[in-house]
DRENKENU-139041 format. One record per residue (C-alpha): x negated, y negated, z negated. Coordinates in nm, 4 decimals. Example, Ala and Ser with C-alpha at 12.3 -4.5 7.8 and 13.67 -1.06 7.14 Angstrom:
! residues 2
@xx = -1.2300 yy = 0.4500 zz = -0.7800
@xx = -1.3670 yy = 0.1060 zz = -0.7140
***
This chain:
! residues 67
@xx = -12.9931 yy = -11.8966 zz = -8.2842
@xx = -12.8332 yy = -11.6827 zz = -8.5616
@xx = -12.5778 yy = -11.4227 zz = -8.5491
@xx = -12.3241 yy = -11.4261 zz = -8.8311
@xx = -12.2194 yy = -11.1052 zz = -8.8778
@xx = -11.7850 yy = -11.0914 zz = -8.9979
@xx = -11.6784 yy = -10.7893 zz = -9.2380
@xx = -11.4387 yy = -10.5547 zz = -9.0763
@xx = -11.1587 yy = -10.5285 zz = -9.2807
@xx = -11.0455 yy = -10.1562 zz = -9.3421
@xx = -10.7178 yy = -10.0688 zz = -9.2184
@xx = -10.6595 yy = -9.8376 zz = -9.5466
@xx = -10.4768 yy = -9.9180 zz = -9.8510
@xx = -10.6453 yy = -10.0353 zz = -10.1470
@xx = -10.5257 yy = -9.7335 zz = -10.3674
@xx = -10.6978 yy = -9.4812 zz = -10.1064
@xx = -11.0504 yy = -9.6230 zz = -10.1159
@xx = -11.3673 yy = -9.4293 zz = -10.1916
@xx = -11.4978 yy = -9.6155 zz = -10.5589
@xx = -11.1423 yy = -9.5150 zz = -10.7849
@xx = -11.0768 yy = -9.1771 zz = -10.5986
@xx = -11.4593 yy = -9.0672 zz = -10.6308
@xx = -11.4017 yy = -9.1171 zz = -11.0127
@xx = -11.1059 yy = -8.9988 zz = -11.0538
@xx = -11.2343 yy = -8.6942 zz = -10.9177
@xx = -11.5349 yy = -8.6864 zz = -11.1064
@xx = -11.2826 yy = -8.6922 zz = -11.4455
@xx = -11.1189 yy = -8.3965 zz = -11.3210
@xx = -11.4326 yy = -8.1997 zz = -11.2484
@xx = -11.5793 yy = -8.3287 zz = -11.6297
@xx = -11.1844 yy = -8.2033 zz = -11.7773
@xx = -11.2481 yy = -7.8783 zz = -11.6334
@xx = -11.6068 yy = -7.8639 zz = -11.7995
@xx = -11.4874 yy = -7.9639 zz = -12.1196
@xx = -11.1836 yy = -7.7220 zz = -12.0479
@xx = -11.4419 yy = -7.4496 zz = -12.0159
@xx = -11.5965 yy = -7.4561 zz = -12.3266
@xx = -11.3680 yy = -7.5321 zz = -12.5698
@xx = -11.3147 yy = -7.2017 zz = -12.8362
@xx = -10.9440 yy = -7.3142 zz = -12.9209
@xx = -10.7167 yy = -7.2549 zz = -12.6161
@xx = -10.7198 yy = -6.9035 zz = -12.4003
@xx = -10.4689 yy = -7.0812 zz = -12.1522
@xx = -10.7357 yy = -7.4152 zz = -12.1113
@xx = -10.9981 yy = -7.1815 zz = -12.0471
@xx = -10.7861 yy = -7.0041 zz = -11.7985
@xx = -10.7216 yy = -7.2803 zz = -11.6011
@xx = -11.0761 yy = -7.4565 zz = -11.6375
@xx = -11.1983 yy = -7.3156 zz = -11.2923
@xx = -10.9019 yy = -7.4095 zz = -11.1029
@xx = -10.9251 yy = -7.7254 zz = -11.2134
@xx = -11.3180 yy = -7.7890 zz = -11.1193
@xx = -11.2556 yy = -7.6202 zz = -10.7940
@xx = -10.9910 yy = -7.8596 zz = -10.7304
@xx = -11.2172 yy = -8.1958 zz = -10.8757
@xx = -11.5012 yy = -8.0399 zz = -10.6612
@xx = -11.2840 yy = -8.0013 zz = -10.3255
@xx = -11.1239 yy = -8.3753 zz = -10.3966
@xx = -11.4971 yy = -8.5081 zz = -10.4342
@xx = -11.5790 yy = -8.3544 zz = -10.1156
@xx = -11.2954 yy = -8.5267 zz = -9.9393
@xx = -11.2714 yy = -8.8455 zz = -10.0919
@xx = -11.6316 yy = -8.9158 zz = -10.0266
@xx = -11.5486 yy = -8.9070 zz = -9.6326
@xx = -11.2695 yy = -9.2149 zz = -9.6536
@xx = -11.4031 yy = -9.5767 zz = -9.6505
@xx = -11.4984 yy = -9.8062 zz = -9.8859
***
């Protein structure tokens, strides 16, 4: 006898899954790297932690929602 095991179909919309939010929020953290070290813009570098810290703290939640 085999079991067949049946997918469980997630309950959460498409837009809110793990794979596009994980790299969307790896883009911001990689902005705020190049934002960092760019010699042009006092106002870019400014803002360049902010906007890691807030790629960093989106990584860190989207990798708890479901694939």
């Amino acid at each position: 006898m085999t079991r067949r095991t049946i997918a469980k179909r997630s309950n959460w919309p498409r837009l809110l899954r793990r794979g596009m939010l994980e790299t969307i929020a790896t883009l911001v953290i990689g902005l705020g790297f190049l934002m960092l070290f760019q010699p042009f813009a006092l106002p870019l570098y400014s803002w360049s932690f902010v906007t890691m810290l807030a790629g960093t703290a989106m990584f860190i939640i989207v990798s708890k929602f479901p694939e």
